[in-house]
N, C-alpha and C positions, 0 to 999 in steps of 0.2 A: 501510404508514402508519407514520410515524416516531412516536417516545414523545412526542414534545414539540406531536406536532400534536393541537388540542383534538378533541373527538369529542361537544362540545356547549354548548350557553351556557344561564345560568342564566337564566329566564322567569317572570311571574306570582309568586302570593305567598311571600312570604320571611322565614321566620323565623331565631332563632340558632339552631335546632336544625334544624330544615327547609326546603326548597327542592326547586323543579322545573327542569331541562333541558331544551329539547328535543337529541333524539338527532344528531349530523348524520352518523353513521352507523348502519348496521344491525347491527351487531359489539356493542352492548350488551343484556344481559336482568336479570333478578332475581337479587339478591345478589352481582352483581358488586360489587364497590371501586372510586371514581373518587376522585382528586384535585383540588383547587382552589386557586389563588394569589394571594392578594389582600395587600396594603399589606407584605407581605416575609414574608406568614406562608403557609404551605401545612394546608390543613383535609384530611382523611381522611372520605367519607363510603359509605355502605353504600346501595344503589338498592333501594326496599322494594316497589316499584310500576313496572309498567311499561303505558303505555297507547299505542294507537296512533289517532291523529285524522286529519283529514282533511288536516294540515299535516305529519305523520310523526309518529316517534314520541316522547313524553313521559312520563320518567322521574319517579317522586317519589326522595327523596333523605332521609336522615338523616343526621347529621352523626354522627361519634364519637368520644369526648373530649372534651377542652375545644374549645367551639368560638369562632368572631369574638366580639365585646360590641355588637356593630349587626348585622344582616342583612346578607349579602353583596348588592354593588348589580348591579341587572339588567343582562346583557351578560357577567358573568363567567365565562369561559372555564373548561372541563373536560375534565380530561385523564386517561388511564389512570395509574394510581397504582402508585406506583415499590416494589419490593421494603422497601426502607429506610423510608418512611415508612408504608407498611403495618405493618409490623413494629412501629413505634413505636405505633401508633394501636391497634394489636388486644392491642397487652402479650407480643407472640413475642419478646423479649427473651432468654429465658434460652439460654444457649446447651449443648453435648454436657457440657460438665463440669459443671454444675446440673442439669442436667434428665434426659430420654430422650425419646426420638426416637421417637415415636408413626405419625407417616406425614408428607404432605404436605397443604396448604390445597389444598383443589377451586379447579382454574379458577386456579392461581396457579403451583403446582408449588414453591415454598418450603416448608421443610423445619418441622416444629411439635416444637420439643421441650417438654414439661412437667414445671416444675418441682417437681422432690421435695419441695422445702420446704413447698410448698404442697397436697400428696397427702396428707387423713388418709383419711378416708373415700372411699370410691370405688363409683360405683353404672355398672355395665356390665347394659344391655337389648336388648331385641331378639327380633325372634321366631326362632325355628329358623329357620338357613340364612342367619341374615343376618349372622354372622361375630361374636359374642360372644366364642366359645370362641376362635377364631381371634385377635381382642382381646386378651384374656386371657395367653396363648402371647406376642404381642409385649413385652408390658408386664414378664411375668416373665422373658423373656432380659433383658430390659433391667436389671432389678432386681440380676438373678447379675450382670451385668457389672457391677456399683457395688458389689459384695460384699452388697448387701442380703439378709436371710432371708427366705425364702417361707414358708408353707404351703399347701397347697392342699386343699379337701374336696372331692374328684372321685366324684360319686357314679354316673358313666358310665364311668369308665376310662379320659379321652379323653386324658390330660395323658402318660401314660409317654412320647406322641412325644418327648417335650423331651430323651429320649436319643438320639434320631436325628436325624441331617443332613439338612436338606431336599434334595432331590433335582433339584427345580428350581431351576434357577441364576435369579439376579435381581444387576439390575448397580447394586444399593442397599445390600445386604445380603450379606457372606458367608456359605453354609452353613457351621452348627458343629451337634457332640453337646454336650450340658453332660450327657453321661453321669457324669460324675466331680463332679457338682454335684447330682446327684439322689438322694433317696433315699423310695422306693416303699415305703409297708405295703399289704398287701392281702392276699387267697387265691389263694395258688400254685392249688389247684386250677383254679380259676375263670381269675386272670390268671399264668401263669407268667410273664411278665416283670416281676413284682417281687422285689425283693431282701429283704423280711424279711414275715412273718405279721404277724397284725392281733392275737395274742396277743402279739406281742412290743408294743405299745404299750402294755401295763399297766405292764411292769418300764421302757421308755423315759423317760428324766428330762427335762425339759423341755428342757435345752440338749443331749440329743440331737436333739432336732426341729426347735428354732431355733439354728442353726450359721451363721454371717456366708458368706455366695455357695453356701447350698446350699437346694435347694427340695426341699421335703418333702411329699411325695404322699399322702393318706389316702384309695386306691383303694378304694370301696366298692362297685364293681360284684360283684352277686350275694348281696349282701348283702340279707336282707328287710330291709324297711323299720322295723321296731322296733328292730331289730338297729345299724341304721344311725345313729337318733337316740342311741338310748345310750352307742354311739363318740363321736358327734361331740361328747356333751354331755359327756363324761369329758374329750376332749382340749381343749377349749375352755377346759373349767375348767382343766384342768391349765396350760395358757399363760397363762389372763388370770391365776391366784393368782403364777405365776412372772414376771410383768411388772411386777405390783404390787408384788414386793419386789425388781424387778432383775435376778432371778436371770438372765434373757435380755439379750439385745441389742432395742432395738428391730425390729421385724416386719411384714410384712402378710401375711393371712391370707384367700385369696380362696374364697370360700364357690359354689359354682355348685349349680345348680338350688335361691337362699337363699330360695324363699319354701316348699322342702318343709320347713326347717328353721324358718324363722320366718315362717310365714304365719299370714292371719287363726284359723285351728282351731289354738288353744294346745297348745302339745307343751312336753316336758322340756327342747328344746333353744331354747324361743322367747327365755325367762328369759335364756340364757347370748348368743344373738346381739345381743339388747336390751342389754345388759349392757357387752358387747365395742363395740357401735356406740357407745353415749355416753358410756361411761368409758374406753376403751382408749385412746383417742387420747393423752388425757396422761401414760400410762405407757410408749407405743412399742408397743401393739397394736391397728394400724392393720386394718379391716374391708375383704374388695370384696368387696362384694356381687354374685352374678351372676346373673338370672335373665330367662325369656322371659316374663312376667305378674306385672309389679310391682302389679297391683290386687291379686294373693293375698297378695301382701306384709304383714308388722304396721303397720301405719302409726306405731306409731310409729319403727321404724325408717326407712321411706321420708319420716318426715315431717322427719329431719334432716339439718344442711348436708351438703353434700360435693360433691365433681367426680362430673358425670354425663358417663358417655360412652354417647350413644343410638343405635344402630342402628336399623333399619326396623324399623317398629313400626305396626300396622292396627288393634288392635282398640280400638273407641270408648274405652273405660273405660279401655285400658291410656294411649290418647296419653292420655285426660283428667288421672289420675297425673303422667306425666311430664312432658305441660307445665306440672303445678302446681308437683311437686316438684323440677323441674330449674329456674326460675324464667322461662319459656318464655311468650312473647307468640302468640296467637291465628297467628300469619301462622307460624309455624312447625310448627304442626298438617299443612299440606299437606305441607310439606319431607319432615319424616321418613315418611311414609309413601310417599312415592316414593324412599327414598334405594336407591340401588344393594347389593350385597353387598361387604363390606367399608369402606361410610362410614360414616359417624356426626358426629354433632352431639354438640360437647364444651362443655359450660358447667357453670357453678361455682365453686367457690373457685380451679380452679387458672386458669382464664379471667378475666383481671381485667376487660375493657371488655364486648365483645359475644361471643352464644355464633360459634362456627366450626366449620364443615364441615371433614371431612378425611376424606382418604385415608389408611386403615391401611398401611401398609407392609408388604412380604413378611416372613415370616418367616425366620428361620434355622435355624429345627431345622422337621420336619417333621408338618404338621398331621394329628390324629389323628381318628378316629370313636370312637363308644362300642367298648369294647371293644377298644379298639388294643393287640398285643402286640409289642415291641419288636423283642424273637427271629426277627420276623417278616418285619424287614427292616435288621435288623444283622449289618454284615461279620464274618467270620470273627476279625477283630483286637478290633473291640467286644464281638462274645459272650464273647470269655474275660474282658474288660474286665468286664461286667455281671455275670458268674459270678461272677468274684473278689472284685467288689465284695460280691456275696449274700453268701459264705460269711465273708469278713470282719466284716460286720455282725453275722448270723446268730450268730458267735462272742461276738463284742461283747458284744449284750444278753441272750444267754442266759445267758452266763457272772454275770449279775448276777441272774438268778434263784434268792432262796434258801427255803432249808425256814424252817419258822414255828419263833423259837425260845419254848421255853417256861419257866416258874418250877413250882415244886411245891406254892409258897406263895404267898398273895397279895401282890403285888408292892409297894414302900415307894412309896407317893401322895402329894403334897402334902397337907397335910389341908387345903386352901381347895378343894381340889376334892372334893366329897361324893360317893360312892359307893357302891353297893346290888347285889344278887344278884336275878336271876327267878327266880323258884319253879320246880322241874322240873315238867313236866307227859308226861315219859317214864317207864315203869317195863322195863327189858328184859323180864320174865316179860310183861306186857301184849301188847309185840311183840310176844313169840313167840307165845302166845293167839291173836292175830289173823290171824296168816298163819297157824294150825295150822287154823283155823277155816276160812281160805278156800279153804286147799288139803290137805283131810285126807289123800290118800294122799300126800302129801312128808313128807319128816323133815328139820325144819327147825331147824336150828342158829346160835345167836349168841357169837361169842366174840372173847376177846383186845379186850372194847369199852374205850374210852376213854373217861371224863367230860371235858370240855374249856370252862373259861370262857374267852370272846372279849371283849373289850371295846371298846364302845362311847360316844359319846357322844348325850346327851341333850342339848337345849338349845329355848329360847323369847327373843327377844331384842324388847322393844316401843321401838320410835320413836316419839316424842310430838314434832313440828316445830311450831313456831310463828316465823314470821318476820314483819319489817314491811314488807319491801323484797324481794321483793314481797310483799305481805297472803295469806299464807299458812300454814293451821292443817290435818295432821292426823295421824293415828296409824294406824298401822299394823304389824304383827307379825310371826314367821318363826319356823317351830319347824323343828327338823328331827331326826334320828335316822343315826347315820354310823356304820358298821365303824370301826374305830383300829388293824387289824391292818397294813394300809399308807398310812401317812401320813391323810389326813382329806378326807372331799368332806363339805364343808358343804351339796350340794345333795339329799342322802339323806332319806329319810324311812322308811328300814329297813334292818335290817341283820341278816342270818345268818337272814331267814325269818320276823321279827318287825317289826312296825309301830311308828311314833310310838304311835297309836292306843292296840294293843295296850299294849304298855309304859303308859303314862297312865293306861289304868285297872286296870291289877295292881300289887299292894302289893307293893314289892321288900321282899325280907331284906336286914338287917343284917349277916348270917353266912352263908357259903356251904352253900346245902341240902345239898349230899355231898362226901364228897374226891374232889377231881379237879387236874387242872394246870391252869396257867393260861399264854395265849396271849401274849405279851411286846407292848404297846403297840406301833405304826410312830410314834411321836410320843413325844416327849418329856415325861413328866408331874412334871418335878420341880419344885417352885419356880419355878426360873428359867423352867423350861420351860411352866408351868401359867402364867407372864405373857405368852411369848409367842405361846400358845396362844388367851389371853382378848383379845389386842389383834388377832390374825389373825382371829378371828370377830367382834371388833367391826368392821375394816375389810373382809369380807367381805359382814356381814351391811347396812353403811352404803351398800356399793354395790348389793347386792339389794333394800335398799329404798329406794330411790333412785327419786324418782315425775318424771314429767316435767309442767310445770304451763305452761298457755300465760298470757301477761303484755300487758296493756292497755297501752300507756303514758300516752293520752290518756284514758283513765277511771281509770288505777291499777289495775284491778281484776284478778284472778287467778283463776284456774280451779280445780276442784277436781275436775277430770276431766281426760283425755289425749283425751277426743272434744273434737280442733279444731273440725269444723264445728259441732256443741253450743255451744262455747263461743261462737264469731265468732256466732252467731245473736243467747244471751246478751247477748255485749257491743250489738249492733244494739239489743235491748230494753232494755239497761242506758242506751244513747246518747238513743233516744229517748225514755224517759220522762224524763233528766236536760233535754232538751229542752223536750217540753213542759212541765216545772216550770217551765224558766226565762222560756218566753213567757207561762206564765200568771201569772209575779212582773210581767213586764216589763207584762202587758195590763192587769192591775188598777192601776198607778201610772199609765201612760199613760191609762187610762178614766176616772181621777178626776180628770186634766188635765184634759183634754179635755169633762168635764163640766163642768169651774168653767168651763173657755173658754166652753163654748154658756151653760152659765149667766148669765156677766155678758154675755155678747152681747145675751143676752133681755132681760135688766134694764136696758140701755141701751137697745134699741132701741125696748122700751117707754114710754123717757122722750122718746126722740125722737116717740115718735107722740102722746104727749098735749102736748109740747111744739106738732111741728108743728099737731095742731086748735085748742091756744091762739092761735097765731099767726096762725092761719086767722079763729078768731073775731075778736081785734085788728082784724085788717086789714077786716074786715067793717064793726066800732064804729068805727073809721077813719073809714071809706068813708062811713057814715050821718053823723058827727058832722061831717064837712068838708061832706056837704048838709046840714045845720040849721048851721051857719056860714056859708053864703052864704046860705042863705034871710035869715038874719035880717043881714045886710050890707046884702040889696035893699032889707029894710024899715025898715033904720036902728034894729032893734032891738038891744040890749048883746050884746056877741058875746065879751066875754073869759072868761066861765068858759068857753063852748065851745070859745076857743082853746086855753085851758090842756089842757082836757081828751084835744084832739087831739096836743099836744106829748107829754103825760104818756107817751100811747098808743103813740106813734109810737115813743120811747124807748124803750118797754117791748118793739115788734116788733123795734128793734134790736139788742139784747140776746139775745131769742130767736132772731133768726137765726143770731147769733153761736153761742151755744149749739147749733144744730142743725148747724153746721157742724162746730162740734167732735165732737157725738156721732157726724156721717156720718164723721170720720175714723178716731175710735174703733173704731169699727165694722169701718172698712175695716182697721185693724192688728189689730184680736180675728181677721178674715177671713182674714185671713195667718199669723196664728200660729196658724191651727187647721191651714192649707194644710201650712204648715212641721212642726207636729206629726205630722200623717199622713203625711206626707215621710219624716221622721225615724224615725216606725214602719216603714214600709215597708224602710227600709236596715236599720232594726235586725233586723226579722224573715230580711232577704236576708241578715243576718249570721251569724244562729242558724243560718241553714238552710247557710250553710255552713259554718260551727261543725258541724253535723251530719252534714253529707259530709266533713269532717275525720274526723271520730272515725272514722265508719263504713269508712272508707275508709286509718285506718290500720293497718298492717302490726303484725298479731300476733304477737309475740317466746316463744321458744320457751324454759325455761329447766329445766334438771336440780337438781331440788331433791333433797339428798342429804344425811341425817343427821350431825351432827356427833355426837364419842363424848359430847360431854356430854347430846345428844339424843336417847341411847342408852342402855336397861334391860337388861340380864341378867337375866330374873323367873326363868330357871332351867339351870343348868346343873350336871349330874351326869353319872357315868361309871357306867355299868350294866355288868355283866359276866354273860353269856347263855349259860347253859349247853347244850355241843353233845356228841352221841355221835359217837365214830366204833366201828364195830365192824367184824367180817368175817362176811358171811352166807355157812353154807352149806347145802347144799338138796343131797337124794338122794331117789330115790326106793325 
């Protein structure tokens, strides 16, 4: 069958958005693309429905894009839809030097590239086996081929493939290693095919890990899971504080298994994913999210924008998420739960018109399981490649590992920054006492000890917001407690074995309890340094407290929670009682109308009825005095007062007819304009009520409310210096 020959005509009713075909052959089903050509213009529309009648079979039809300004007229012909204007219609536009080449369109075989421009956020699901990870692996060769920076938090070990050449040939794709683009932390123990230890990430500076075309693997398989959050929540920070000020290149940072890290049961690491999803984007630290059970997910992570690419996906609650949060119409609940291994449904911001089906495309490096070890299936020429690259590294950052240096004295502070001593709460003879105590046949020895202050910071910062736009008031606080021996994690609340807590309720000294050294700040505390210390935890602390508030447009009204469905309930009771106030403004004016109407209805029609029995009795006196005027005619008795009297009379029913005629018309316009009134309620009520399905029905806006420094309290910031022993025990018996 040729391209040009129709395959159906358009039938039955016809809107500008929709229409029905029937089939005139058997070659069409659901979600295919058809074409149509009317007055010089060609429409793109999407088949949502397919039925089969006793006449064959009948398609429903959407149109997509801008479609005709009248309904297309019955008869018109439908054709399979040409490469080029699909393209146009679905927004595939961008081509290999804008975008990456993700796979191909189901059912079409044209090629899908998505543009980067349009990639911040990125939400990859799917249950096990339905080609996530395999996803993931496409997306980052793609990225190293644009020199783009990866990171990765592999908490399976599945990613090291991305050193190896895939082994099946595919005639879309060449095998490659981006072995010389990778760079693996983990436990040689656990995975020997990484190239540096996960202790080497403390001394690691940021723009070792984000380096332009190289992906940086944070192997965590074998790691326990405590173990696990405290990495992730170290290097997180360590990237977004290095984004915020530049120090990096822009980034994406693909997070797999992200609801162990930011799921609903709050962890250390939820703050920092929270954080990176709605602040990073405008710094170039772009979030993917990857996980099988986006219900475990934080909501509010999953509650904001970005490109979803969905894989097969079964469990009720998980499509219910993602056809919320991916912006997903009811009729795509069945799709993805049938889709095959390796499809997916991609919509979002990088998807401008409608979502699309696609085919992943083969990889180039070779897909890994948990636990994949490289060594395991690299040539003799790549192992020495992989070696040399470890021991390179290996050199690298440990050569930047140094001893703590110290002062004798306490070191010259800014004096804007206030500073205090902890009490010792050691005495060495106490020690000795107590292990003598526990183990009397030892002879237990303490020597060569050191007294050691470390320094720390203290700090409390309150945000007081008040906005108009949107109507939004509140306060909220952040204290924390940080080592300062290497640089500053603002998200501490102890340091050296000591609490916020702690610290808050012990009286510091003035003066250091004993002579001892002192540990050299990792931070700058001079002046100059103590301002750029106080404006890095203002912008620190303005993104931590950073609340996310949902926004009415059609009430104005604002949240003061992050439970969307709370709020969307809220605004339904906020809609409908602004509702009934205004039917019950509108019923009280209309009911005092509508009284005065019935009222003078009454008051008229009661004139009309003592009118009409006057008129009644008239006509009666009439009647009587025209017989006693012929009586007394036959008998020649004087008849002119009686005529007069019949004239007067007769006068008088003329008038009252006239009068009853007017008041029947009166009546009949009060009768109308009562009709017209209850008319007019009726539209107006059909107006409120959809005044009400407006509101109700409008799209709640999501928006990151986030302290400005004027918005911003410093109630405390001091530098504590914590006194530590180091000594040598020895023990004989």
């Amino acid at each position: 069958m040729s391209e040009e020959e129709a395959i159906g005509v358009v039938e039955g009713d016809i809107s500008v958005t929709r229409f029905k075909f029937k089939a005139l052959t058997e070659d069409v089903g659901l979600n295919d693309y058809v074409e149509l050509r009317c007055e010089g213009e060609s429409y793109v529309a999407l088949i949502t429905n397919v039925h089969r009648t006793v006449d064959g079979i009948v398609c429903e039809c959407s149109l997509i894009g801008l479609g005709p300004r009248k309904p297309l007229p019955v008869g018109t012909k439908v054709y399979r839809v040409s490469e080029e204007n699909l393209r146009k219609s679905l927004g595939l536009t961008t081509d290999e030097k804008k975008g990456i080449y993700i796979g191909r369109l189901i059912g079409y075989g044209c090629k899908v590239f998505l543009p980067i421009k349009g990639m911040g956020r990125i939400f990859i699901v799917g249950k096990p086996g339905s080609g996530k990870s395999y996803t993931v692996g496409v997306i980052v060769e793609e990225f190293l081929k644009k020199g783009i920076p990866v990171v990765i938090i592999d908490p399976h070990g599945e990613y090291s493939s991305l050193k190896i050449p895939n082994p099946s040939s595919s005639s879309e794709v060449e095998s490659k290693s981006y072995v010389n683009q990778v760079l693996e932390f983990g436990d040689p123990q656990i995975n020997p095919g990484v190239d540096v230890g996960l202790d080497s990430l403390k001394v690691a500076e940021p723009e070792d890990l984000v380096v332009p075309g190289q992906c940086t693997i944070i192997n965590l398989r074998g790691i326990v899971e405590e173990e696990q959050v405290a990495l992730v929540s170290e290097v997180l920070d360590k990237l977004f504080q290095a984004s915020i000020t530049r120090r990096i290149k822009p980034f994406y940072c693909f997070m797999d298994e992200a609801h162990r890290f930011a799921g609903k049961e709050k962890r250390s690491t939820t703050e920092f994913v929270k954080r990176f999803a709605q602040e990073g984007r405008k710094f170039g630290a772009n979030l993917v999210v990857v996980t099988q059970r986006p219900q475990l997910l934080d909501t509010t992570v999953r509650g904001l924008v970005g490109t979803w690419i969905i894989h097969r996906v079964t469990d009720p609650n998980d499509i219910k998420i993602v056809l919320e949060s991916g912006g997903l119409g009811k009729k795509w609940e069945e799709i993805i739960q049938w889709l095959d291994k390796g499809e997916a449904v991609i919509t979002g911001e990088v998807v401008e018109k409608v979502p699309i089906l696609v085919k992943i495309r083969a990889r180039e490096t070779m897909h890994g399981a948990p636990g994949f070890n490289p060594l395991d299936f690299a040539e003799p020429e790549l192992k020495d490649k992989i070696s040399q690259r470890i021991r390179d590294t290996k050199r690298r950052l440990i050569s930047r590992q140094r001893d703590e240096q110290y002062w004798d004295t306490p070191p010259d502070i800014t004096p804007d920054l206030p500073q205090g001593f902890l009490p010792m709460k050691v005495e060495v003879k106490k020690i000795i006492d107590e292990l003598s105590s526990r183990c009397p046949y030892l002879s237990i020895e303490l020597s060569d000890y050191k007294l050691e202050y470390k320094p720390a910071l203290q700090y409390e910062v309150r945000a007081q917001v008040n906005r108009r736009e949107p109507n939004v008031n509140f306060q909220r606080d952040l204290a924390g407690f940080t080592p300062l021996t290497e640089g500053f994690n603002l998200t501490r609340m102890d340091a050296y074995g000591v609490t916020f807590d702690e610290v808050s309720s012990t009286t510091l000294l003035t003066e250091p309890p004993s002579k001892g050294r002192y540990v050299q700040p990792g931070v700058d505390l001079s002046e100059r340094g103590f301002k750029r210390l106080l404006k890095g935890l203002k912008v620190n602390t303005s993104m931590r407290l950073a609340q996310v508030v949902y926004y009415h447009p059609g009430l104005g009204y604002a949240s003061q929670t992050s439970d969307k469905k709370a709020f969307i309930e809220e605004c339904r009771r906020e809609a409908k009682r602004l509702i009934e106030n205004e039917i019950k403004q509108e019923f009280d004016g209309f009911q005092k109308i509508l009284e005065n109407v019935r009222e003078e209805y009454k008051r008229k029609r009661e004139i009309m009825m003592k009118s009409m029995d006057e008129l009644e009795e008239l006509t009666k006196s009439v009647k009587r005095l025209k017989s006693e005027l012929n009586d007394a005619r036959r008998s020649s008795k004087p008849a002119r007062r009686i005529k007069t009297m019949v004239e007067a009379k007769e006068e008088k029913i003329e008038k009252l007819k006239k009068k009853i005629a007017a008041l029947e018309e009166e009546l009949k316009e009060l009768k109308r304009y009562e009709e017209s009134l209850l008319q007019d309620w009726n539209t107006k009520m059909n107006s409120i009520k959809d005044k009400y399905m407006n509101l109700e029905n409008t799209a709640v806006r999501s928006y990151v409310i986030q302290p400005s420094s004027k918005e911003l309290e410093v109630t405390l910031l001091q530098l504590v210096w914590v006194p530590t022993f180091k000594t040598i025990l020895t023990v004989s018996s």
